[in-house]
N, C-alpha and C positions, 0 to 999 in steps of 0.2 A: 261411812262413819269415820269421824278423827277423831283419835286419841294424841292429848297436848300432856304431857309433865311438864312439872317446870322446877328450877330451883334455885336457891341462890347458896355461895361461899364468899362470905364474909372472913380478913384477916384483923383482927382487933374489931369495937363495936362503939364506933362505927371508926370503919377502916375502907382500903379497897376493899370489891366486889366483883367476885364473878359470875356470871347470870350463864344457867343451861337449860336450852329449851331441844326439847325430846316433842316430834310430831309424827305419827305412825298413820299411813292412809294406806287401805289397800296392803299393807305388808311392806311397803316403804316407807323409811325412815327419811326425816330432815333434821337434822341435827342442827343447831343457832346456838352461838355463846357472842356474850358481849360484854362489857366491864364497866364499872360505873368509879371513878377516882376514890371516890368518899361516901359512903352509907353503911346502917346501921343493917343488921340479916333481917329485922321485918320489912325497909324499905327495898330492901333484895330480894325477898321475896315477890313482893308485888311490882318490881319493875320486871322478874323474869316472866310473869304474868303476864303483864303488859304488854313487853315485847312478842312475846308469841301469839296473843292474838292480836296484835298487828299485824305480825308476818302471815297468818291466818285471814283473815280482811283483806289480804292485796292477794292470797294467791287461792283462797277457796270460795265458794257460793255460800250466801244464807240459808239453803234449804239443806245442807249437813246438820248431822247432827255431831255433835263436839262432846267427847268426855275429858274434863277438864281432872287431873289427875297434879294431887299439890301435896310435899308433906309438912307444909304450913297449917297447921289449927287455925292459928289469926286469919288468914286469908279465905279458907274454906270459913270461917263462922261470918266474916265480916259479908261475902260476896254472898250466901244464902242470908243476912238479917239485910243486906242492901247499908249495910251501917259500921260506920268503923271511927271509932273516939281520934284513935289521935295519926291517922292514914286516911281523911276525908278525901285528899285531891285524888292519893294513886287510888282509890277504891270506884271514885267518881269516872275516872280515866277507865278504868278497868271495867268495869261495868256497863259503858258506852260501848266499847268495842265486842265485850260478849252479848250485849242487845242485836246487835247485829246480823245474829245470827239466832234461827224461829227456835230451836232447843241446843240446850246447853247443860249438861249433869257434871256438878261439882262432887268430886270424890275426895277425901282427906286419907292419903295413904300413907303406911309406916315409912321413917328413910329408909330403910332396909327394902323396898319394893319402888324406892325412883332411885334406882344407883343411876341409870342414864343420863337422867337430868343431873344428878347430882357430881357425875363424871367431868361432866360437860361444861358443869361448874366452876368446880375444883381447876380445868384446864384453862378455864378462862382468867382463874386466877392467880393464874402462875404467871401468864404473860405479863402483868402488871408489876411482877417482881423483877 
């Protein structure tokens, strides 16, 4: 089983961004930050998504199962209704890649319970300062 957090830090809206993605298999961690110049924290959101299951697709098998762990509302409601108004492409994007793999459980956590992702975020966005 893997467990994916993810998160984004947004500075102004939309400003830089720094993307933290938290991946726990087995009791080892993979920790991912990346940085995006200019977005809004819901496109942060779904790009730190995105990148981790990327990173997920090139280094694990389809027959895992993935707990998909976000403290995004928009992201958790859009990727359980397959629908999202004004994030059609990142959701489209996002949705390909967790197809991918045969189950997938989306959970909507407090930010208080993805401080890693959210660490990891934060640290990515510093670097752009």
């Amino acid at each position: 089983m893997i467990s994916i957090y993810t998160d984004a830090a947004t500075k102004g809206n939309p400003g830089p961004t720094g993307l933290g993605i938290l991946i726990i298999v087995n009791k080892q961690q993979f920790q991912l930050t990346s940085t995006i110049d200019l977005a809004n924290n819901h496109e942060g959101e779904f790009q730190a998504a995105i990148a981790g299951f990327r990173y997920l697709t090139a280094h694990f098998t389809a027959q895992e199962v993935v707990l998909f762990h976000t403290d995004s509302q928009l992201v958790k409601d859009a990727v359980s209704k397959r629908y999202a108004k004004h994030y059609s492409p990142e959701l489209a994007t996002l949705l390909s890649l967790m197809d991918q793999f045969e189950t997938v459980i989306t959970r909507w956590i407090p930010e208080k319970e993805n401080h890693g992702a959210h660490h990891l975020a934060n640290q990515a966005l510093h670097q752009l300062e």
